[in-house]
C-alpha positions in Angstrom: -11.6 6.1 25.5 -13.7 7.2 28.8 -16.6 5.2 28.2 -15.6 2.0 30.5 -14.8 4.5 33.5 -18.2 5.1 33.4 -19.9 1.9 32.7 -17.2 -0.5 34.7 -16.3 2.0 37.1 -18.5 4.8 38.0 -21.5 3.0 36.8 -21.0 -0.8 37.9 -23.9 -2.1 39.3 -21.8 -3.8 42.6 -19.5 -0.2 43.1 -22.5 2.0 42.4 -23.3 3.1 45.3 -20.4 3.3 47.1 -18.3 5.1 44.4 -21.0 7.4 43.5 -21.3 8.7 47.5 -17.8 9.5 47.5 -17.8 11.4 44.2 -20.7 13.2 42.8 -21.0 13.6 38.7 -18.9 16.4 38.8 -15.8 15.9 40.8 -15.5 11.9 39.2 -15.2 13.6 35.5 -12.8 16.3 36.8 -10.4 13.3 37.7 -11.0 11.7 34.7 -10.1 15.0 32.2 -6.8 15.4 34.7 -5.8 12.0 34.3 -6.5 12.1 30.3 -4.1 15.6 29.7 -1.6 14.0 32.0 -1.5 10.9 29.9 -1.8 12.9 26.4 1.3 15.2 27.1 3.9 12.0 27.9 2.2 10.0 25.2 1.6 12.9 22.5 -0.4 10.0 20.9 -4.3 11.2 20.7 -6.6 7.9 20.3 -8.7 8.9 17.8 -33.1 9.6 21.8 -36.2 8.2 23.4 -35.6 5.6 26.1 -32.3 6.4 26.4 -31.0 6.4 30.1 -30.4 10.4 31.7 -27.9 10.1 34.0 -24.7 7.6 32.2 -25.5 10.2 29.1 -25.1 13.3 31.2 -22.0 11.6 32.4 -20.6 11.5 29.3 -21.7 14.9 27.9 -20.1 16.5 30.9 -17.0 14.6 30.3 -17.2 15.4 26.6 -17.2 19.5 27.3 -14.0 19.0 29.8 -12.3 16.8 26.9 -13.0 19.1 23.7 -11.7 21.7 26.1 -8.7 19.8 26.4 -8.1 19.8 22.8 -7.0 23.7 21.8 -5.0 23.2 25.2 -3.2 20.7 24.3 -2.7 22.1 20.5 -1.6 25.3 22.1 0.9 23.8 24.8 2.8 20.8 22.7 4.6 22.5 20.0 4.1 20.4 16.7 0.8 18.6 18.0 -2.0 18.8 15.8 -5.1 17.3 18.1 -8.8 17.0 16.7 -11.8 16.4 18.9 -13.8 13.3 17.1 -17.7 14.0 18.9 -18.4 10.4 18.1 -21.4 11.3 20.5 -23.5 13.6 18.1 -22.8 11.6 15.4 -24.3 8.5 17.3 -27.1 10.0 18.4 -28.2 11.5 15.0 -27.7 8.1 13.9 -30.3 7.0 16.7 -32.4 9.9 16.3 -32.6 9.5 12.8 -31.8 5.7 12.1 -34.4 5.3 9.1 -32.2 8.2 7.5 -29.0 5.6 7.5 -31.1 2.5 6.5 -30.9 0.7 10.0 -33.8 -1.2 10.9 -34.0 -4.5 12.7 -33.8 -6.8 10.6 -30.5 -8.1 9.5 -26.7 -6.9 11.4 -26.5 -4.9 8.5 -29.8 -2.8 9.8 -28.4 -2.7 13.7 -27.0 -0.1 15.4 -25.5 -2.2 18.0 -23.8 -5.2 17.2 -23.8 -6.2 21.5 -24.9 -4.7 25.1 -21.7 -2.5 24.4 -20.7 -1.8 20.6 -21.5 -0.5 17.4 -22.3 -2.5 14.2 -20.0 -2.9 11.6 -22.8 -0.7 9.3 -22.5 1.5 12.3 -18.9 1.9 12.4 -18.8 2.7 8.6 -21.3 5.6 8.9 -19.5 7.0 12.2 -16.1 6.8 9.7 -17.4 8.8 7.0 -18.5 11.6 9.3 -15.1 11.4 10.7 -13.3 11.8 7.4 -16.0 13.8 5.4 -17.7 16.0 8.4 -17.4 19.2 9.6 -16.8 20.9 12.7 -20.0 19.5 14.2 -18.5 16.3 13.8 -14.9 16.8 14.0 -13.1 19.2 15.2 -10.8 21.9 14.6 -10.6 19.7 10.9 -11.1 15.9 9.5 -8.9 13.4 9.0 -8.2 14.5 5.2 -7.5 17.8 6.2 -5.2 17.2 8.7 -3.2 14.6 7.0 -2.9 17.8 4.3 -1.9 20.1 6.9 0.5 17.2 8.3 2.2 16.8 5.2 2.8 20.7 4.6 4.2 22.0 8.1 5.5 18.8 10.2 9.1 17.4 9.4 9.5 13.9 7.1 9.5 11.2 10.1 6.7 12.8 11.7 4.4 13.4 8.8 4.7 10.3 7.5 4.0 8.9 11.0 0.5 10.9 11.5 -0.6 10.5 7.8 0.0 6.9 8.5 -1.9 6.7 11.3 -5.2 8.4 9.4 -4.0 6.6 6.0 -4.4 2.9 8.1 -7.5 4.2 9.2 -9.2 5.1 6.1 -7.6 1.9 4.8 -9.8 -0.2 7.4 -13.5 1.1 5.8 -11.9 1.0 2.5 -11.9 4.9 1.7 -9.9 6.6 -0.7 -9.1 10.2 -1.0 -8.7 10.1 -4.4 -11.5 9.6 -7.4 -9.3 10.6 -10.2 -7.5 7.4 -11.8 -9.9 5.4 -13.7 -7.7 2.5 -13.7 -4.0 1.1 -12.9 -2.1 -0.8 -15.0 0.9 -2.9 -13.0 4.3 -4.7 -14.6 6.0 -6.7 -12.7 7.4 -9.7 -11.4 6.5 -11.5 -7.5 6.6 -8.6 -5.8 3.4 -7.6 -7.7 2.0 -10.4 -9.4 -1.4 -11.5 -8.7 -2.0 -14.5 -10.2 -0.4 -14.5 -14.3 1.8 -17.7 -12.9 -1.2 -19.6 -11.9 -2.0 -20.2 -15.6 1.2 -21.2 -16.9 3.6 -24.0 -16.5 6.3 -22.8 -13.6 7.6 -23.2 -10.6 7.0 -20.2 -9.5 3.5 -20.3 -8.0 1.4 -19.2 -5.3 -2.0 -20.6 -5.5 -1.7 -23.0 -2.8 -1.5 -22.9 1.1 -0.4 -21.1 2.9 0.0 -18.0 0.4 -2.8 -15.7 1.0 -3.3 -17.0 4.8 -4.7 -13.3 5.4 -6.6 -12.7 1.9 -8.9 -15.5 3.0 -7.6 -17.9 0.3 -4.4 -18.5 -2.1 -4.9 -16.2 -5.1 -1.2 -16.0 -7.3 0.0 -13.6 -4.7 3.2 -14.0 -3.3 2.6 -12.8 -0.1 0.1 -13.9 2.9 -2.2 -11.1 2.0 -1.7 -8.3 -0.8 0.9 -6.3 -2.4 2.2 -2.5 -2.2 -0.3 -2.1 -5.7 -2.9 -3.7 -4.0 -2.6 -1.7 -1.1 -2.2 1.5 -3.3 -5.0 0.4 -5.1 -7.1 0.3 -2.7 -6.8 4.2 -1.5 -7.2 5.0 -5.0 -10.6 3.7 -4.8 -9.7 1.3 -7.8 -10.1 -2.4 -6.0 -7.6 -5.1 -7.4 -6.3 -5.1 -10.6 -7.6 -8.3 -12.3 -4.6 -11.1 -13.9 -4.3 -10.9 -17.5 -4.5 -14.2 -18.0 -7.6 -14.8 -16.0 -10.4 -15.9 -18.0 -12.5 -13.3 -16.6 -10.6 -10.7 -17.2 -12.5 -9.2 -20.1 -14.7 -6.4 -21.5 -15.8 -4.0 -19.4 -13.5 -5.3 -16.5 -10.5 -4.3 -18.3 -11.7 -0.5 -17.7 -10.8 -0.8 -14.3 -7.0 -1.8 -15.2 -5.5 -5.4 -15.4 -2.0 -6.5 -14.2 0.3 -7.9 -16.5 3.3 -8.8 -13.6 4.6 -12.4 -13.7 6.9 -14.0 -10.6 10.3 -14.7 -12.0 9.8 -12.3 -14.8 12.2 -9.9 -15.4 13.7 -7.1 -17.9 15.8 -9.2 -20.1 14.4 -11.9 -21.8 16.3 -14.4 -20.1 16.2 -13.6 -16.7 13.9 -16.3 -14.3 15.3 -19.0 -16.7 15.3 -21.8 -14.1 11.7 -21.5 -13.0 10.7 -22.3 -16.1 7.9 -20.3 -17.3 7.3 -16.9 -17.0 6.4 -13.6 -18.5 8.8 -11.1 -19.0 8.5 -7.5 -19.6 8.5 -7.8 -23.6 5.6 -10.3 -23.0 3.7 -7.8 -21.0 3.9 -5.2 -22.8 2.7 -7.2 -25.8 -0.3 -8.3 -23.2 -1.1 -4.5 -22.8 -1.5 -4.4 -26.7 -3.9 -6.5 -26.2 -6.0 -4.7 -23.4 -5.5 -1.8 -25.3 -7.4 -3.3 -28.8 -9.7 -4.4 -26.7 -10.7 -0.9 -24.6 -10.9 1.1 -28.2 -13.7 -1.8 -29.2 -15.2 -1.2 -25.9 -15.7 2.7 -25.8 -13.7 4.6 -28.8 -10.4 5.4 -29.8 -11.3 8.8 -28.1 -12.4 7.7 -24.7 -9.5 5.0 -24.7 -7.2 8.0 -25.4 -8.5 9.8 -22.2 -8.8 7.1 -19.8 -5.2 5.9 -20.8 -4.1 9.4 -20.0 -5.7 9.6 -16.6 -4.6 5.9 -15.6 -2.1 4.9 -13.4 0.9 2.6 -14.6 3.0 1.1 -12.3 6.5 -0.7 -13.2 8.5 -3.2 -10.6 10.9 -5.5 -12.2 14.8 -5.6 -11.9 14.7 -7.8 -9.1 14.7 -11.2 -11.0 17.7 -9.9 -13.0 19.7 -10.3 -10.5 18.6 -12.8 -8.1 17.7 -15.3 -10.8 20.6 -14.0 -13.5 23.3 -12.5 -12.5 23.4 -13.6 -9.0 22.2 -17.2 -9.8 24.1 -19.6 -7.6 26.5 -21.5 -9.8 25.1 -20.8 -12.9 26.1 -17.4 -12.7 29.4 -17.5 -12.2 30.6 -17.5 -15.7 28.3 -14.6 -16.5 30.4 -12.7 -13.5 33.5 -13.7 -14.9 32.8 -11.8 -18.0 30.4 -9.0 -17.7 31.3 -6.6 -15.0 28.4 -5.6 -12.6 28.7 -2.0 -14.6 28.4 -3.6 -17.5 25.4 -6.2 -17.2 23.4 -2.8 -15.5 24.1 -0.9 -18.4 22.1 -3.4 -20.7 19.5 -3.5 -18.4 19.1 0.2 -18.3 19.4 0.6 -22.4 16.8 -2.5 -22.7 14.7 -0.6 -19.8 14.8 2.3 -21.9 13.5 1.1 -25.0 10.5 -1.1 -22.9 9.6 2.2 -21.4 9.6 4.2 -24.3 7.3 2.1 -26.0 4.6 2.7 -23.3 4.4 6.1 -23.8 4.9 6.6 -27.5 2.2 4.8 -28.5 -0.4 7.3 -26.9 0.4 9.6 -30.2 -0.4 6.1 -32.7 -4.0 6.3 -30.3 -4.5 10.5 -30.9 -3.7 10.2 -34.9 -5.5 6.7 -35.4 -7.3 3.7 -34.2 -5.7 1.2 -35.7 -1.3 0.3 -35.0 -0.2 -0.5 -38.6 2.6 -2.5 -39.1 4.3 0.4 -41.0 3.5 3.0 -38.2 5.2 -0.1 -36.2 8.3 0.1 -38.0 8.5 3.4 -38.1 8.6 4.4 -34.8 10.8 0.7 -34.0 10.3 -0.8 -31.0 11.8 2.8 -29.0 8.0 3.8 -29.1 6.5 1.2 -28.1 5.5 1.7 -24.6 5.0 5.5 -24.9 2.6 4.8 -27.7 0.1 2.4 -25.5 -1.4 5.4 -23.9 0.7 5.7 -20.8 0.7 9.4 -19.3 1.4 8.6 -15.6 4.0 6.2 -14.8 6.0 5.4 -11.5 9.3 3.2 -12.2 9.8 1.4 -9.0 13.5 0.5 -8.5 15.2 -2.8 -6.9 15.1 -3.3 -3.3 17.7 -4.1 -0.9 18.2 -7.7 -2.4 21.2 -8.5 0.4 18.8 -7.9 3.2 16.1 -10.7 1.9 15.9 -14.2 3.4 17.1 -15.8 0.8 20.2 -13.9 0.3 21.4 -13.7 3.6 21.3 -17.4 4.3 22.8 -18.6 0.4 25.3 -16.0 1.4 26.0 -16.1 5.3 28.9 -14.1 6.7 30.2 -16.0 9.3 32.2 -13.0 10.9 28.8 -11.2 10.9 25.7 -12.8 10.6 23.3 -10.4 11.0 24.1 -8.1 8.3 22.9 -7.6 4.6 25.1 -9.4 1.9 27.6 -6.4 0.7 27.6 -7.3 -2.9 23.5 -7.4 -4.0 23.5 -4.2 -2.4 25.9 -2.8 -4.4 24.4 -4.1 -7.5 21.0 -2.6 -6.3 22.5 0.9 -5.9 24.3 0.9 -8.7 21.2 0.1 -11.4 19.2 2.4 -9.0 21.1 5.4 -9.7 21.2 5.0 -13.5 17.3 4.3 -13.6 16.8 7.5 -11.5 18.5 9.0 -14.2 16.8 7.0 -16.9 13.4 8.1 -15.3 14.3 11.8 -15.4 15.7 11.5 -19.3 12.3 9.9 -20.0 10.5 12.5 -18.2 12.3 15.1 -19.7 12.4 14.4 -23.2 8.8 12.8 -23.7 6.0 15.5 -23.8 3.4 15.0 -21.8 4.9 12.1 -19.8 4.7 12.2 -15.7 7.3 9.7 -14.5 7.7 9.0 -11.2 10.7 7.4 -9.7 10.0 4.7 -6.7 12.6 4.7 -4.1 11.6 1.4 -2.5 15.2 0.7 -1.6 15.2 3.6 0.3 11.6 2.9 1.9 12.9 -0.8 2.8 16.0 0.3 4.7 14.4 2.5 6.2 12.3 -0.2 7.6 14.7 -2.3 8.4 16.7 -0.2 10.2 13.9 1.2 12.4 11.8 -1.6 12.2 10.9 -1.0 15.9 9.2 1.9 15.0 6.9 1.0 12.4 5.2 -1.8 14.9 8.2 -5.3 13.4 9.9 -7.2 15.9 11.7 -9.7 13.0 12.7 -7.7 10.3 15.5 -10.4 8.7 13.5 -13.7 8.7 11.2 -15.1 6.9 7.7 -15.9 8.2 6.8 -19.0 5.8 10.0 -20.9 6.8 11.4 -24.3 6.2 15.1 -24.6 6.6 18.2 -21.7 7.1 18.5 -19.5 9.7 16.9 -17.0 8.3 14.1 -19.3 6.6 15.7 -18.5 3.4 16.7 -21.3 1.8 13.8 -23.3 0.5 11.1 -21.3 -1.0 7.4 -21.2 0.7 5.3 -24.3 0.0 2.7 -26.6 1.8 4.8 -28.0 4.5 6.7 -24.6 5.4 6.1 -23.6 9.2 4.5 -20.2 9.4 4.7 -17.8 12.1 1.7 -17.0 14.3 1.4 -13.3 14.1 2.4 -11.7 10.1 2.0 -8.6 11.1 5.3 -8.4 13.0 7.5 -9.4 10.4 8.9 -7.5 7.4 9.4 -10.3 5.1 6.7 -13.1 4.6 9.2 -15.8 2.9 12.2 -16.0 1.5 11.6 -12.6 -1.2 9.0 -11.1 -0.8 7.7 -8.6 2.0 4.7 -9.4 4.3 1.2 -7.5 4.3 1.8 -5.7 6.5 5.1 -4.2 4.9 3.5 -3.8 2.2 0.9 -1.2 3.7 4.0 0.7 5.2 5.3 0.8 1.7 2.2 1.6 0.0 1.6 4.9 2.7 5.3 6.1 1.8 4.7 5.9 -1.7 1.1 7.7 -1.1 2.1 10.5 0.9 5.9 11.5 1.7 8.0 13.6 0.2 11.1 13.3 -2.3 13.1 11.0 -0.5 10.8 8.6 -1.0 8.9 9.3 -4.3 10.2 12.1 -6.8 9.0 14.3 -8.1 6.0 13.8 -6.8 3.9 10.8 -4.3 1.3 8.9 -6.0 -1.9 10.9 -4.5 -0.2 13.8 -6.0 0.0 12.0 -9.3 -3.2 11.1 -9.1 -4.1 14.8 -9.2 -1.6 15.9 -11.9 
């Protein structure tokens, strides 16, 4: 900010001379550094050569000395505020001074400094970014943005780190840097909530390649959501790009380095579960699919590479969901189910059946250190308790099941006609109930399998959170869904061609009748990154990263 009260106030070609006779240089800047603390302490909320013209550049140098003077003020007088001084200016003019240095010539917009009479290039914008995030205190001071969110996340309390590490995690997020270069890949099971396109190349209902899924990817991809999902996003600050769809032809030799994902909408941990969509993949299935990769990464570089990369990689695991939304909560055909397993019950067979999938990840890393090759005796040996273990896996987050009576879809098969605007009691219950025996499960696992670094996902928590305060993290609808046909939530017809679809995504917390919106899905995707133990335990994903 300050640059228009220069050029379309102090400097505008029809005010010029008036304004500038009843201010000179001096007292005009004075003003505006008065008016800037004033609006800094009620906000707290810090915005982020030859031929050049003298006098609008002394303008803004002189304001520049008042404002980074500003900043140890303010740092000193607001107890808990951590502002940095971003000189934009001298990294601007080192870029003009020095332009053949950054590759900008005048050729293409790529080689422009200025995209228009007024702003930067995107190229521009990129290089002023990195300085930001990477630079020292010539560029940015007292610290970057890295630093800072560091510092953030040691001394400030829970709401507010994860609201400043946010702010700097979004805008790193936007020039598509991540702070992290140590996972060589990321492996994802899942179901909808992570798949990226498995269901496009099977026969089921459960689809997303078509309008108007993806209305903010730039096309329909698989994904069930307008633009990505939390591993996307996650992805994406590891530095990794999106993990390819196993089934995609093109996801083959070297691509697979990078990591593939396995997820399938409607698939869930029991075998069964997703039944009346037809085809799907379910968690057995995946893991057999990562078999697969994993045959194919030892051809590509060595049992011994394969055995490192594996180690370093991230896995991520999201199902539960489908088990009860399209099982044991399954309108109609459920209800014999509930008349004779007991919600205790039908969570403690997915939790044993959890077990054994998640075992066999890890185990099989020690089949990789003694040989090359799985036998089938070395397979029955170990039975199917070591299956996943034995794949590789080192770093694994469990993500557990959402608040399934706050979705859409939910809400409007289920509506309470003494209160309407609540979450449905019962999926709740269920949710909470398999959450704290898979917390439990994770730290058994974690515990009893050398070497292993499991991570449990509180999403549930994250989603609430969300929901409850969805004010403050920028929502205005956070019970309806945005791809809407009929319900009064928009939850009870599933997201097709001739759904309506709300004009701004970014406001709502749910994009259809399941599944969160982009935009959600970055809020989740920062918690998960960066907070502490009420979200993530016992440790966030950048920290995992690091482990």
């Amino acid at each position: 900010m300050g640059s228009n009260d220069f050029i379309n106030n102090y400097l505008a070609p029809a005010v010029l001379i008036d304004e500038m006779n009843l201010a000179s240089p001096e007292l005009f800047v004075t003003i505006l550094v008065s008016k800037f603390r004033e609006q800094l302490t009620r906000d707290r909320n810090p915005a982020a050569g030859d031929g050049c013209v003298s006098l609008p550049n002394h303008l803004a140098q002189l304001f520049n000395v008042q404002l980074k003077g500003l900043i140890p003020e303010l740092n000193s007088n607001l107890k808990g505020s951590m502002f940095v001084y971003a000189d934009v200016y001298h990294i601007l003019e080192d870029m003009l001074n020095n332009y053949p240095a950054y590759g900008v010539y005048q050729r293409n917009r790529s080689k422009y400094v200025f995209w228009d009479p007024w702003h930067p290039t995107d190229a521009a914008n990129v290089i002023i970014a990195k300085r930001l995030l990477n630079g020292d205190h010539n560029d940015i001071f007292p610290m970057n943005y890295p630093l800072m969110s560091f510092l953030m996340g040691i001394f400030l309390t829970r709401r507010l780190t994860c609201g400043i590490i946010f702010q700097a995690f979004t805008f790193s997020l936007l020039f598509g840097f991540g702070f992290s270069n140590d996972v060589p890949a990321s492996f994802v099971f899942g179901d909808s909530l992570v798949d990226v396109g498995n269901n496009n190349y099977i026969v089921s209902l459960a689809k997303a390649n078509h309008d108007p899924f993806g209305i903010d990817f730039g096309m329909p991809t698989g994904r069930f959501s307008n633009g990505r999902t939390v591993v996307d996003v996650i992805n994406q600050k590891l530095g990794l790009g999106f993990s390819p769809p196993y089934l995609a032809p093109s996801t083959t030799g070297s691509t697979v380095l990078k990591g593939v994902n396995y997820a399938s909408g409607a698939g869930g941990i029991l075998n069964n579960s997703g039944e009346i969509f037809g085809g799907r993949i379910n968690f057995d299935a995946q893991i057999d699919n990562f078999a697969n990769t994993r045959e194919e990464i030892i051809s590509l570089i060595g049992a011994s590479e394969a055995l490192n990369l594996l180690k370093k990689a991230l896995f991520t695991v999201a199902l539960g969901s489908n088990d009860f939304l399209d099982n044991y909560l399954t309108p109609l055909f459920s209800i014999p189910e509930r008349l004779l397993v007991s919600p205790e019950s039908f969570v403690a067979t997915l939790i044993s059946r959890l077990r054994l999938q998640l075992t066999v990840i890890l185990l099989k890393q020690k089949a990789l250190f003694q040989s090359c090759f799985y036998s089938a005796s070395w397979s029955h040996a170990i039975t199917i308790l070591q299956r996943l273990f034995n794949l590789g896996a080192r770093k694994i987050v469990v993500a557990n099941v959402g608040p399934i009576g706050c979705i859409p879809y939910i809400r409007d098969v289920n509506l309470n006609p003494y209160d309407e605007d609540e979450c449905v009691t019962f999926p709740n219950e269920l949710a909470q109930l398999f959450n704290a025996r898979l917390k439990s499960l994770v730290e058994e696992l974690r515990t009893k399998l050398e070497g292993s670094l499991f991570v449990y996902a509180d999403v549930y928590h994250i989603m609430e959170d969300i929901l409850m305060n969805y004010k403050d993290y920028g929502f205005e609808n956070p019970d309806s869904a945005c791809c809407h046909v009929a319900g009064r939530f928009g939850g009870l017809i599933p997201c097709n061609r001739s759904s309506k679809v709300c004009e701004d995504r970014s406001k709502y917390v749910f994009w259809d009748t399941y599944h969160p919106s982009d935009a959600a899905s970055v809020v989740i995707a920062e918690r998960l990154l960066n907070c502490d133990t009420r979200d993530i335990s016992p440790m966030n994903i950048f920290q995992l990263s690091k482990a």
